[in-house]
MIDOSE-1310 file (N, C-alpha, C; in nm, 2 decimals, decimal comma, always signed):
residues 261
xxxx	+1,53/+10,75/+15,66/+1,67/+10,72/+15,61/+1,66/+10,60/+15,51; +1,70/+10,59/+15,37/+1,71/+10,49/+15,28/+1,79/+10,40/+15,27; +1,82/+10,33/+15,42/+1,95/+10,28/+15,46/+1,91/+10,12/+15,39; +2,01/+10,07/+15,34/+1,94/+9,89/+15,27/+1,92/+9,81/+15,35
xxxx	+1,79/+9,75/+15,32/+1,76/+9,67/+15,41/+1,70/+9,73/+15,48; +1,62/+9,80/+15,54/+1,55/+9,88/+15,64/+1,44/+9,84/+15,64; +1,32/+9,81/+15,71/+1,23/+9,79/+15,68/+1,16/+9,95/+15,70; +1,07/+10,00/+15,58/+0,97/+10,08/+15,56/+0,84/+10,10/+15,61
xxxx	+0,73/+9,95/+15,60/+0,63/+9,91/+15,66/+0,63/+9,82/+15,63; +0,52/+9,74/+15,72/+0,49/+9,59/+15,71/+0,33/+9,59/+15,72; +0,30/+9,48/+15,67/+0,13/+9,41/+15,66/+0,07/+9,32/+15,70; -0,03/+9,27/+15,77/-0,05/+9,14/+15,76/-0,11/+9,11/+15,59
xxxx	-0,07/+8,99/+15,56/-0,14/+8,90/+15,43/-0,22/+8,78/+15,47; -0,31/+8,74/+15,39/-0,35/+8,63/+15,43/-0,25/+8,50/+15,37; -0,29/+8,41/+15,42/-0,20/+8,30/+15,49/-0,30/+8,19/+15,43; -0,24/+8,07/+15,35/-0,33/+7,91/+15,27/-0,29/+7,85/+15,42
xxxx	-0,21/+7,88/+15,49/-0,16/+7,73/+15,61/-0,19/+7,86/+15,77; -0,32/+7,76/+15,84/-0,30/+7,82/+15,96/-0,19/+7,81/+16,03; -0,11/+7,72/+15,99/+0,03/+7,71/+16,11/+0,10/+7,82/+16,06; +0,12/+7,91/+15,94/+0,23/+8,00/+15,93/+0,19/+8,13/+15,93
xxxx	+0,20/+8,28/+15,97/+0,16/+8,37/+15,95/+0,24/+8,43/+15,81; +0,20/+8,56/+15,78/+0,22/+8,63/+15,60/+0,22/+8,76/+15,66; +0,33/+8,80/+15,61/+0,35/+9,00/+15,61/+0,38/+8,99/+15,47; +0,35/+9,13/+15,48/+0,37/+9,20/+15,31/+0,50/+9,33/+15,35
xxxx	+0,63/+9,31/+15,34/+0,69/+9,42/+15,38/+0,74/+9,53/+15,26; +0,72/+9,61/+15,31/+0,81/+9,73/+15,20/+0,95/+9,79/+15,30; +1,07/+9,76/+15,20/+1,22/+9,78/+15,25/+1,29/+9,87/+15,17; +1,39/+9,94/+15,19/+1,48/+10,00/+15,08/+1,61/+9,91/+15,06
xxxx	+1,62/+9,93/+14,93/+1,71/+9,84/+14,83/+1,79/+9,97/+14,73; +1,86/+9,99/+14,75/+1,92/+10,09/+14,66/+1,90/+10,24/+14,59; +1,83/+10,31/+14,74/+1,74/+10,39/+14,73/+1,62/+10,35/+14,68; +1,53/+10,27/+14,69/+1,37/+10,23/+14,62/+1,34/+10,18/+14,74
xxxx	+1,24/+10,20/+14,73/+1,10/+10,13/+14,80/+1,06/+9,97/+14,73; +1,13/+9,85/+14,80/+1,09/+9,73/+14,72/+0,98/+9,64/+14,82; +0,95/+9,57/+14,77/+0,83/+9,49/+14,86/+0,86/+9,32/+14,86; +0,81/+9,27/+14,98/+0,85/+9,11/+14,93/+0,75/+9,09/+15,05
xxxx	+0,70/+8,90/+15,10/+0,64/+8,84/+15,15/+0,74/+8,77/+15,25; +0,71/+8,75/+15,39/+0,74/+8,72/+15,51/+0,69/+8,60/+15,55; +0,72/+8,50/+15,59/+0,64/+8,36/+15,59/+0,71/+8,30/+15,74; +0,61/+8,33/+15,83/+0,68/+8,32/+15,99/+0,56/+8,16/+16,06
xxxx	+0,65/+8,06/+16,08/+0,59/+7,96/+16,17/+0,54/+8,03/+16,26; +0,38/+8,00/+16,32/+0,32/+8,03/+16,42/+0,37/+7,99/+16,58; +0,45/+7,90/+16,57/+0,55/+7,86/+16,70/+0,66/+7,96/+16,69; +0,64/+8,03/+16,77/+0,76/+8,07/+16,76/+0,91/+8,05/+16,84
xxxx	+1,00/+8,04/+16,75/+1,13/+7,97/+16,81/+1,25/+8,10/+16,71; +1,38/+8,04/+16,76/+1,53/+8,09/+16,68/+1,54/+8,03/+16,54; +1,42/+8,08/+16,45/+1,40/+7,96/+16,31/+1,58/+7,99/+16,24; +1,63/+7,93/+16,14/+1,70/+7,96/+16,06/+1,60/+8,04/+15,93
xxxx	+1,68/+8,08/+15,87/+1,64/+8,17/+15,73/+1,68/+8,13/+15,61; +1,51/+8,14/+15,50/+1,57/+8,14/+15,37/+1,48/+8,26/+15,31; +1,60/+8,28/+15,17/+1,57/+8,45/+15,15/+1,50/+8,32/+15,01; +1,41/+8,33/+14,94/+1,32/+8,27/+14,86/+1,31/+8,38/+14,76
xxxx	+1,44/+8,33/+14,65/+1,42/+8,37/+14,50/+1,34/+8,28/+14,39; +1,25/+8,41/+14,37/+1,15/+8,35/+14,25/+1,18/+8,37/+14,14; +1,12/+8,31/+14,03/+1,17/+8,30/+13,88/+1,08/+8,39/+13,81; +1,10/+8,42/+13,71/+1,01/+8,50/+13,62/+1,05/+8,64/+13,62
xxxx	+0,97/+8,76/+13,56/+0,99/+8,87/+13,57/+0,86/+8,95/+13,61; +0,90/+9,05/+13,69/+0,78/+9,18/+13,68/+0,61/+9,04/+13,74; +0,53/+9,08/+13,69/+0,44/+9,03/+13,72/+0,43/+8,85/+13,69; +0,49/+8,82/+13,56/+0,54/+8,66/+13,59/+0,59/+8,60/+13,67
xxxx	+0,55/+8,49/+13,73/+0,64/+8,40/+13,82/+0,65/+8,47/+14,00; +0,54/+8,55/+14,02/+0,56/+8,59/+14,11/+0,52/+8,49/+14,24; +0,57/+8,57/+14,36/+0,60/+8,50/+14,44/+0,49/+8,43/+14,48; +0,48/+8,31/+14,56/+0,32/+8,26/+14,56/+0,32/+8,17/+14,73
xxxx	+0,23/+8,25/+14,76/+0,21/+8,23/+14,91/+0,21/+8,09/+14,99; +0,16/+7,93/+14,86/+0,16/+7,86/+14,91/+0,29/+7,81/+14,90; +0,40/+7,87/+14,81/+0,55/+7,80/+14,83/+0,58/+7,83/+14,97; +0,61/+8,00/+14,96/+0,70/+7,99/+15,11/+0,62/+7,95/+15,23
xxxx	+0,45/+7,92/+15,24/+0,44/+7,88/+15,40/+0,50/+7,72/+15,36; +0,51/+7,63/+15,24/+0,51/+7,52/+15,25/+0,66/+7,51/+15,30; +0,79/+7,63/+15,27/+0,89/+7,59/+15,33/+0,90/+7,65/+15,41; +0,86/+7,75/+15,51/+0,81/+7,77/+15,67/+0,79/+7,70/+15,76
xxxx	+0,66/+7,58/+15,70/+0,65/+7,47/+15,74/+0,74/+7,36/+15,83; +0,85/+7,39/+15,73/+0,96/+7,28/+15,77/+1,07/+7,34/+15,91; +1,01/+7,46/+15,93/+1,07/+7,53/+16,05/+1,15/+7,61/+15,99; +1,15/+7,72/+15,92/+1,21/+7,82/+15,85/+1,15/+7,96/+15,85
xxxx	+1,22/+8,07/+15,85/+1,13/+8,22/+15,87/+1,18/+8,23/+15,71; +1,11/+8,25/+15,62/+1,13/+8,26/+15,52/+1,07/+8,42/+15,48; +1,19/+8,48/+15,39/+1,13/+8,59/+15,28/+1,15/+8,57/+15,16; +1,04/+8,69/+15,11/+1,04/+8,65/+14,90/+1,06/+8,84/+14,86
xxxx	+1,20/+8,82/+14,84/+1,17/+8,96/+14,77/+1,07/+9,00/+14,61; +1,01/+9,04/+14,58/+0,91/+9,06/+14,46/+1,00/+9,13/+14,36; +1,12/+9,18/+14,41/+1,22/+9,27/+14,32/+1,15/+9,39/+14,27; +1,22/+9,47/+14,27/+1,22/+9,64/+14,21/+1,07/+9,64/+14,08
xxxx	+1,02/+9,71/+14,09/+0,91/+9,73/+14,00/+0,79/+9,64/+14,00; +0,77/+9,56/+14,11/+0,64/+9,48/+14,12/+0,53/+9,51/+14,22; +0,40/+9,47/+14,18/+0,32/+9,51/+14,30/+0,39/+9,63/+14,38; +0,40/+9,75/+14,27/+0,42/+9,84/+14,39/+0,53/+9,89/+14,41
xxxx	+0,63/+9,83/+14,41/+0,77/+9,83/+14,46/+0,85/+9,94/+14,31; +0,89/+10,05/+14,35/+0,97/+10,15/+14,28/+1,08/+10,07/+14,20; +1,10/+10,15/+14,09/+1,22/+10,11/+14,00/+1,17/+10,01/+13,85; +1,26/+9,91/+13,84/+1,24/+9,84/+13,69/+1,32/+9,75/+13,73
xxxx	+1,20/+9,64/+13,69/+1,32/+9,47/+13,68/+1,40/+9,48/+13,58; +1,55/+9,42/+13,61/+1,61/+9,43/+13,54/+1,69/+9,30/+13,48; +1,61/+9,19/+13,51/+1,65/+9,05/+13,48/+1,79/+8,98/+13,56; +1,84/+9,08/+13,66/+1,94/+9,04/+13,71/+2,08/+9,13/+13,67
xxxx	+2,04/+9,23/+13,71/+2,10/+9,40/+13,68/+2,11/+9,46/+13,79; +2,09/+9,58/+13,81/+2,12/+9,64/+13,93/+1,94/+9,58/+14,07; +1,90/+9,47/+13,99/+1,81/+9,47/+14,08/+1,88/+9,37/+14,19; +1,98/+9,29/+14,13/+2,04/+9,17/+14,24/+2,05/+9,28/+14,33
xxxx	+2,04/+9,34/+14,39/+2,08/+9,45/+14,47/+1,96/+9,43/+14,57; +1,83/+9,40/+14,54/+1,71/+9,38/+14,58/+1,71/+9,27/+14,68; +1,81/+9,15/+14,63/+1,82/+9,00/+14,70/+1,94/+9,05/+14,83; +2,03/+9,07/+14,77/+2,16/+9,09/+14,86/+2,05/+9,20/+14,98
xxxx	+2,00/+9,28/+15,00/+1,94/+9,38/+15,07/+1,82/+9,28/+15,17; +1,78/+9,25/+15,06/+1,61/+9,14/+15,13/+1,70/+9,06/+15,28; +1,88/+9,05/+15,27/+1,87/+8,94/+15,41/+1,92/+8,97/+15,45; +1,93/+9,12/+15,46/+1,88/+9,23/+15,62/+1,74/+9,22/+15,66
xxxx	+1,64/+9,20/+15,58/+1,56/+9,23/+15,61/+1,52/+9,08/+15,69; +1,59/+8,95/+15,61/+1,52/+8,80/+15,67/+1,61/+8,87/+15,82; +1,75/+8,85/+15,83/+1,78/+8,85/+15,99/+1,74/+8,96/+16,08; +1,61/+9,05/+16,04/+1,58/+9,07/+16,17/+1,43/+8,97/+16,22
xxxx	+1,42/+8,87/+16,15/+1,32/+8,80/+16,21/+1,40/+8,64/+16,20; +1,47/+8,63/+16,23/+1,54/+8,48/+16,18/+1,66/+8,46/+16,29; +1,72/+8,30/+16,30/+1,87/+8,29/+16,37/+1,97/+8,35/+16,21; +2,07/+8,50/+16,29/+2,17/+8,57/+16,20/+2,20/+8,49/+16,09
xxxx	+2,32/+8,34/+16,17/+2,42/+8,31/+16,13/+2,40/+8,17/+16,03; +2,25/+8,15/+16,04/+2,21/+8,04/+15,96/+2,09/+8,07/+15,86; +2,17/+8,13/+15,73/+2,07/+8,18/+15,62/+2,10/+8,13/+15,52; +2,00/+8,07/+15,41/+2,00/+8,03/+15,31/+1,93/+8,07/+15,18
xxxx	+1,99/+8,07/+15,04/+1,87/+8,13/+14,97/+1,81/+7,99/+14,85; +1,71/+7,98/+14,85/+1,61/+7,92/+14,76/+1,58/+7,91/+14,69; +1,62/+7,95/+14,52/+1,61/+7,97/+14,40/+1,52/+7,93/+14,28; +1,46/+7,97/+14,20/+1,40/+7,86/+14,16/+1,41/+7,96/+14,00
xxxx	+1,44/+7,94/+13,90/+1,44/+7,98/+13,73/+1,55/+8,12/+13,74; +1,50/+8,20/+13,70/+1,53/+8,35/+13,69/+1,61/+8,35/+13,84; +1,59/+8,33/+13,94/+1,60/+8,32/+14,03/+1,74/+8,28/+14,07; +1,79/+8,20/+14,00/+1,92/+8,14/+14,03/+2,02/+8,24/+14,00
xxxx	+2,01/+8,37/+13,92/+2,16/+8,42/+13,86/+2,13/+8,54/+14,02; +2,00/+8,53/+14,06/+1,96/+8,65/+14,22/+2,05/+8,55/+14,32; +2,02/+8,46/+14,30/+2,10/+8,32/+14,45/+2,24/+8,35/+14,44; +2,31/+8,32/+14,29/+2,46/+8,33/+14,28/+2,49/+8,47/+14,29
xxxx	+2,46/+8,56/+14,26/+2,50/+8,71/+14,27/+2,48/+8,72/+14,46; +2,38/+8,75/+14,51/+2,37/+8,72/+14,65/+2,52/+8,64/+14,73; +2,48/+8,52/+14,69/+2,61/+8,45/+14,73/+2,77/+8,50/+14,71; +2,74/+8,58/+14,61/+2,90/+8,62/+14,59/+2,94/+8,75/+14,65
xxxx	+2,81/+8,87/+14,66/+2,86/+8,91/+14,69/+2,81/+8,98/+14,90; +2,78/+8,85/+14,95/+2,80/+8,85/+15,08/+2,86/+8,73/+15,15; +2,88/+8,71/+15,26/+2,98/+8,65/+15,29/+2,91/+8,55/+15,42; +2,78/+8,59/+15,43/+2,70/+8,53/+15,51/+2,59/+8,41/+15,53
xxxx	+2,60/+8,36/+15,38/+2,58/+8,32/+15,35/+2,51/+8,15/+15,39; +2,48/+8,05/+15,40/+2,52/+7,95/+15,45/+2,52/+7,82/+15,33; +2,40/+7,79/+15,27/+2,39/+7,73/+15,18/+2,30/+7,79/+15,04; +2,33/+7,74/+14,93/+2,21/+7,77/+14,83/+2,12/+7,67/+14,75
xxxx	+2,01/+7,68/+14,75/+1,93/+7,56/+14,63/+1,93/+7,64/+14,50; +1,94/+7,59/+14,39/+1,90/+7,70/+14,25/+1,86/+7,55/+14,20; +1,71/+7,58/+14,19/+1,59/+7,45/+14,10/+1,58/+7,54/+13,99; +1,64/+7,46/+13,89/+1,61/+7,52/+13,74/+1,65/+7,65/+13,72
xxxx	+1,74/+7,65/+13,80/+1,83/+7,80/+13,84/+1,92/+7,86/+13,64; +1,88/+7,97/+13,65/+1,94/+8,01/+13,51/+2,06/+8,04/+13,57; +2,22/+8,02/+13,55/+2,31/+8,08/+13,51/+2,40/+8,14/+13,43; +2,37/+8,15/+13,28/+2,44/+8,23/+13,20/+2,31/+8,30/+13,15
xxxx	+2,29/+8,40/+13,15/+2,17/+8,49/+13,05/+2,20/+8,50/+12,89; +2,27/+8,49/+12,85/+2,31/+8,44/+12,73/+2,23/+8,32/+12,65; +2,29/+8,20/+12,76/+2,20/+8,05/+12,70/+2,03/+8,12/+12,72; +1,96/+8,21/+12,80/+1,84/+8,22/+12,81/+1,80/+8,26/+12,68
xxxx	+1,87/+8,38/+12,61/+1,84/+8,46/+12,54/+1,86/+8,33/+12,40; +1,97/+8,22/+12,42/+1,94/+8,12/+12,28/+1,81/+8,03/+12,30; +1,78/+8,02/+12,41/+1,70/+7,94/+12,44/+1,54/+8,01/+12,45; +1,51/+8,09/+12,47/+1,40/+8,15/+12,47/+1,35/+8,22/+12,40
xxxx	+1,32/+8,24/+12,29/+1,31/+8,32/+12,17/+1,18/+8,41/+12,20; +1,10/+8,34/+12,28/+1,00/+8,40/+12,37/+0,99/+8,53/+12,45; +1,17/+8,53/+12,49/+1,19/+8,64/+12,56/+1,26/+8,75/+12,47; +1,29/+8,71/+12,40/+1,40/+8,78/+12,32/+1,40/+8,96/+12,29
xxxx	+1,25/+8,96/+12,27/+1,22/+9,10/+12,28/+1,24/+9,18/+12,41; +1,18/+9,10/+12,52/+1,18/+9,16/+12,64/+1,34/+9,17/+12,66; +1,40/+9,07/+12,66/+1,59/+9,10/+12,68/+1,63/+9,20/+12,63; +1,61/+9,23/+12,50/+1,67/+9,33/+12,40/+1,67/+9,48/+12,44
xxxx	+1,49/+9,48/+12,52/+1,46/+9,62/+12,52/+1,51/+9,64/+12,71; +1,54/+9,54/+12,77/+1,61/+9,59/+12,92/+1,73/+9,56/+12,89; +1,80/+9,47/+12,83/+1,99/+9,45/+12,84/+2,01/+9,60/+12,77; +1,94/+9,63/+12,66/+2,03/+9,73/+12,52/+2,03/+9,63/+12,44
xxxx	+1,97/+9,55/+12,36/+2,01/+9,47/+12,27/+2,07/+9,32/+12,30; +2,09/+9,28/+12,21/+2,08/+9,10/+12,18/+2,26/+9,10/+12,25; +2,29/+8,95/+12,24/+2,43/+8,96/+12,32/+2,55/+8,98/+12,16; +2,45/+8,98/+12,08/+2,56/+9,04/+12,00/+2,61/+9,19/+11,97
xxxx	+2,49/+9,26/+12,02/+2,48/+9,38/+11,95/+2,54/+9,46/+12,14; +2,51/+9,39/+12,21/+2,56/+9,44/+12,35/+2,58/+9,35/+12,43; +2,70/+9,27/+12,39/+2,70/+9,15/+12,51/+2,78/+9,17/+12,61; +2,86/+9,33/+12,69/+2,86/+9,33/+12,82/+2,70/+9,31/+12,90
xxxx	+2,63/+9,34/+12,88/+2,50/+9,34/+12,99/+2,49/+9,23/+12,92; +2,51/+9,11/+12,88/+2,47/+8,99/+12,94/+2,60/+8,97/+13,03; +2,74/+8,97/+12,99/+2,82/+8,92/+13,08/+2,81/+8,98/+13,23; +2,72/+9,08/+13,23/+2,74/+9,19/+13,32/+2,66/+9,11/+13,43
xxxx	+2,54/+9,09/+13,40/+2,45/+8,98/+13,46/+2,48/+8,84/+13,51; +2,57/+8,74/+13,42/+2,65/+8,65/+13,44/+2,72/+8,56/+13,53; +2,69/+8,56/+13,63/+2,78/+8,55/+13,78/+2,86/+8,47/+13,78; +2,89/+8,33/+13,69/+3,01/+8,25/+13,67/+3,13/+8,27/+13,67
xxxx	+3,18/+8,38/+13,62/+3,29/+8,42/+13,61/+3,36/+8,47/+13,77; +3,28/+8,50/+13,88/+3,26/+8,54/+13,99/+3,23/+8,45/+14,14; +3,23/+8,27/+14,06/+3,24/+8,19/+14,12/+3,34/+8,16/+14,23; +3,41/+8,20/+14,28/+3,59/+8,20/+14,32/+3,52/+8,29/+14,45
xxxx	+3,50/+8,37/+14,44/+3,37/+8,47/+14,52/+3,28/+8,42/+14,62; +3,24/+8,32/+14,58/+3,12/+8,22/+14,67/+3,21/+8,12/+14,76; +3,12/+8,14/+14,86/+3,16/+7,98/+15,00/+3,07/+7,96/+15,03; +2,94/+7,93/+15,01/+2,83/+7,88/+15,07/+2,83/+7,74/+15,02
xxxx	+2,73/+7,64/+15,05/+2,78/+7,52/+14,96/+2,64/+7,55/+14,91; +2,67/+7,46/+14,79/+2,53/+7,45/+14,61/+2,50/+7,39/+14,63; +2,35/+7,31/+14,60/+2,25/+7,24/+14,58/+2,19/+7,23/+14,40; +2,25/+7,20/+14,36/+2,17/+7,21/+14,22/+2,06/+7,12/+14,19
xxxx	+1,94/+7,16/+14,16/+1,82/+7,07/+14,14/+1,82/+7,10/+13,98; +1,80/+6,98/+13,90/+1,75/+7,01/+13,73/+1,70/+6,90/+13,68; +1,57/+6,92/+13,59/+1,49/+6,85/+13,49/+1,57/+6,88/+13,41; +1,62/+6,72/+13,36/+1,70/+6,71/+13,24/+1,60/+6,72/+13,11
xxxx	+1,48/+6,74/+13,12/+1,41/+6,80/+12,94/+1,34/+6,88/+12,98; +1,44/+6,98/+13,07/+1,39/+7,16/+13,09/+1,40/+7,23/+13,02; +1,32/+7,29/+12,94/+1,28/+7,37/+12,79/+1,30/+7,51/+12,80; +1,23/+7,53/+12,95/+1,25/+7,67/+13,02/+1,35/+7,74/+13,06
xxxx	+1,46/+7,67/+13,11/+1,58/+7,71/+13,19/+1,68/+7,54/+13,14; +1,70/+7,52/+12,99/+1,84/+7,43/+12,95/+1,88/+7,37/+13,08; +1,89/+7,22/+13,05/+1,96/+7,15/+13,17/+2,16/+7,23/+13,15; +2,19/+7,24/+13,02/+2,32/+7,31/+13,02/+2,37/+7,40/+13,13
xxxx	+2,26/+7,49/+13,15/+2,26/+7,59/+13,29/+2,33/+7,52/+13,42; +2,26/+7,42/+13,46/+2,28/+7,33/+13,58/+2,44/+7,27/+13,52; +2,44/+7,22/+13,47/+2,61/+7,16/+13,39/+2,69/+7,27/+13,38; +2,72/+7,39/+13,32/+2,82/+7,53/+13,36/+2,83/+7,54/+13,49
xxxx	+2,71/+7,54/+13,56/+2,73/+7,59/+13,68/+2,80/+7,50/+13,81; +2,75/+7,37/+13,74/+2,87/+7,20/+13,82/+2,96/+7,25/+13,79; +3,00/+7,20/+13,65/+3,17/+7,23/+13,60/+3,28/+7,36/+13,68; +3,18/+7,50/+13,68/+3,28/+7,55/+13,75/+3,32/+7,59/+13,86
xxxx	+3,19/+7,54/+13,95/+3,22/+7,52/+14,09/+3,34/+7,42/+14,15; +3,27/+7,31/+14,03/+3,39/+7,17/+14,08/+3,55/+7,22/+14,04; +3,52/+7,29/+13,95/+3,69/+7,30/+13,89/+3,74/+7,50/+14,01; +3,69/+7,48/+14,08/+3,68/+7,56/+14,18/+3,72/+7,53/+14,32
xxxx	+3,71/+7,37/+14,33/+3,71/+7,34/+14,44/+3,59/+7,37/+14,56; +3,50/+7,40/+14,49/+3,35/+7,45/+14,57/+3,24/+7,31/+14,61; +3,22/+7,35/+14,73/+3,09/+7,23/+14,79/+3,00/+7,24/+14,69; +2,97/+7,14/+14,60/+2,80/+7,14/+14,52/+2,79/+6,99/+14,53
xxxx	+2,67/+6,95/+14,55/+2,58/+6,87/+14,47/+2,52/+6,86/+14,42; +2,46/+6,77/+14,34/+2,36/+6,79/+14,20/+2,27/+6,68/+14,20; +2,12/+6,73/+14,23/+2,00/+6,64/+14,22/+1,94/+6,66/+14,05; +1,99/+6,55/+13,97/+1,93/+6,55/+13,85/+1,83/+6,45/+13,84
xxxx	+1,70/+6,50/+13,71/+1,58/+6,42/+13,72/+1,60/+6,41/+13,55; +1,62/+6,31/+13,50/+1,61/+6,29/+13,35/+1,50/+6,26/+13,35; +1,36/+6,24/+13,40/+1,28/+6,22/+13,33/+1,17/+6,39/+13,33; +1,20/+6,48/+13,44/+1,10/+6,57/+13,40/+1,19/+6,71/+13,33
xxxx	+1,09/+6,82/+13,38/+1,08/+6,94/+13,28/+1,11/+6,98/+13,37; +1,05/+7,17/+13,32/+1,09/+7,26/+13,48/+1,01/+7,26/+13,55; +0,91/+7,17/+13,54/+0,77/+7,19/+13,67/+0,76/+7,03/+13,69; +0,79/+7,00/+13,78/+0,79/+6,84/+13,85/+0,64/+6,85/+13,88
xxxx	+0,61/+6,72/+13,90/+0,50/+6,67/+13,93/+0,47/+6,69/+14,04; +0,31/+6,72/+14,10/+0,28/+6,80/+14,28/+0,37/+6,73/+14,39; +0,33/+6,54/+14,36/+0,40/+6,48/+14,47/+0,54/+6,45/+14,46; +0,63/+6,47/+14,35/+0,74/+6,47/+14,33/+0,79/+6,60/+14,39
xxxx	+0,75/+6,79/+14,34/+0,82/+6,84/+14,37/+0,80/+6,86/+14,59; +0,68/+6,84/+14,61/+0,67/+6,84/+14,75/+0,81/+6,73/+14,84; +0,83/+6,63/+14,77/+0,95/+6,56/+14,80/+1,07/+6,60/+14,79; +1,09/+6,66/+14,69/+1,21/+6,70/+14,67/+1,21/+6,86/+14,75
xxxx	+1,11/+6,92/+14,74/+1,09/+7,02/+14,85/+1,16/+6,97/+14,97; +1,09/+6,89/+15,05/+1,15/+6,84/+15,19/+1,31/+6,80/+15,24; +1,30/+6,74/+15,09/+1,47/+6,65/+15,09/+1,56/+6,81/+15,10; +1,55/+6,86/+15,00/+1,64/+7,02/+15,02/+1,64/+7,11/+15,14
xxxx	+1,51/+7,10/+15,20/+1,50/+7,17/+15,33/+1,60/+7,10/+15,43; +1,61/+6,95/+15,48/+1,65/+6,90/+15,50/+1,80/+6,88/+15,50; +1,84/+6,90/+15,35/+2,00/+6,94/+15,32/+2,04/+7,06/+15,34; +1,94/+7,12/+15,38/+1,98/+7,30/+15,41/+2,06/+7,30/+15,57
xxxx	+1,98/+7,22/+15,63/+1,94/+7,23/+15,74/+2,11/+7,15/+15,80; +2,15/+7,04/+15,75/+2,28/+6,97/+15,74/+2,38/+7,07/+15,71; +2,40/+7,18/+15,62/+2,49/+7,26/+15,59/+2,56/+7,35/+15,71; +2,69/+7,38/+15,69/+2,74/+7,38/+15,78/+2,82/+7,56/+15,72
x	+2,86/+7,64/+15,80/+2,86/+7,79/+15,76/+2,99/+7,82/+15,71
């Protein structure tokens, strides 16, 4: 049955932390076969859950084993969906298209190994418009981090000229020549939608993902009346320093953990 969320099969993976175990699962997400990583404290207890959106696309930025055991670590059953078309997993990324569909699905799959009613999602670049789409459209929500989180795909497409081809040839074209599939992608507008509370993390001379992103996405929460805070760093980029971001790792786990449903 290709019911969402189902789990298909599972794996063991190898594991950088003896304290956390690693499955490799394959789930259905919108009739496909998608695949993502499982990251379970070796104690076992009623962890809380975070569903761990990664940045990048397709084979970039993928998920990487020593993030989620490091936030496992902190007492969390964490999953990483790989999204539609990676290692394996059926379909085509679609930068935050019908693959958000992949995230929202992935946490069925975290609460059958997690406590239900305390789930969080993780974010990190590309990652952010998977957190806010997720967030909007479930209700289960509890809190969100988006570090360097993109929220308009538009500013991506001014800002990355790098990408521009790859946008062009998955949206249909530039946002001029087809700018519903960027707005389509967009989740701002759909803000009103969310009750979880925000976490915004941003390197104010982030090259990769505009600190502007992090600023749209304050502005219209606040003028929303929505829980956010905002951890800004004017001095780095989108990749903090080892012992900086391991800090700010902790501190966020920590504020996850304060949030309230």
């Amino acid at each position: 049955m290709k019911i969402n969320g189902k789990i298909e099969s599972l794996r063991d993976y190898p594991s950088p932390n003896p304290r956390v175990t690693l499955k490799e699962i394959t789930y259905w997400s919108d009739g496909l076969r998608v695949k993502g990583l499982l990251a379970t404290p070796v104690t076992h207890a009623n962890y809380e859950g975070i569903l761990y959106l990664r940045g990048g696309m397709q084979g970039v930025g993928m998920v990487r084993p020593a993030r989620i055991t490091q936030l496992a670590s902190h007492g969390f059953t964490v999953f990483a969906p790989y999204y539609r078309g990676t290692r394996g997993g059926e379909g085509r990324d679609e930068f935050g298209g019908k693959d958000r569909l992949d995230a929202v699905n992935a946490v069925e799959v975290l609460k059958e190994f997690c406590k239900k009613d305390r789930i969080h999602l993780f974010a990190f670049s590309r990652g952010g418009i998977m957190a806010l789409w997720t967030g909007i459209l479930r209700d289960d929500i509890t809190s969100i981090v988006t570090w360097g989180g993109v929220s308009n795909v538009t500013y991506t497409y001014e800002e990355r000229t790098d990408m521009r081809r790859m946008m062009k040839r998955v949206f249909g074209g530039s946002p001029r020549t087809n700018p519903i599939a960027y707005e389509e992608r967009t989740p701002i507008v759909h803000l009103k939608d969310l009750h979880a509370s925000v976490l915004i993390i941003h390197g104010m001379h982030d090259e990769n993902v505009g600190f502007k992103h992090a600023q749209l996405l304050e502005k219209n929460l606040k003028n929303l009346n929505k829980h956010v805070e905002t951890w800004y760093y004017p001095e780095y980029t989108h990749f903090f320093p080892s012992d900086i971001n391991r800090r700010v790792v902790d501190d966020a786990c920590q504020w996850m953990k304060l949030q309230h449903s």
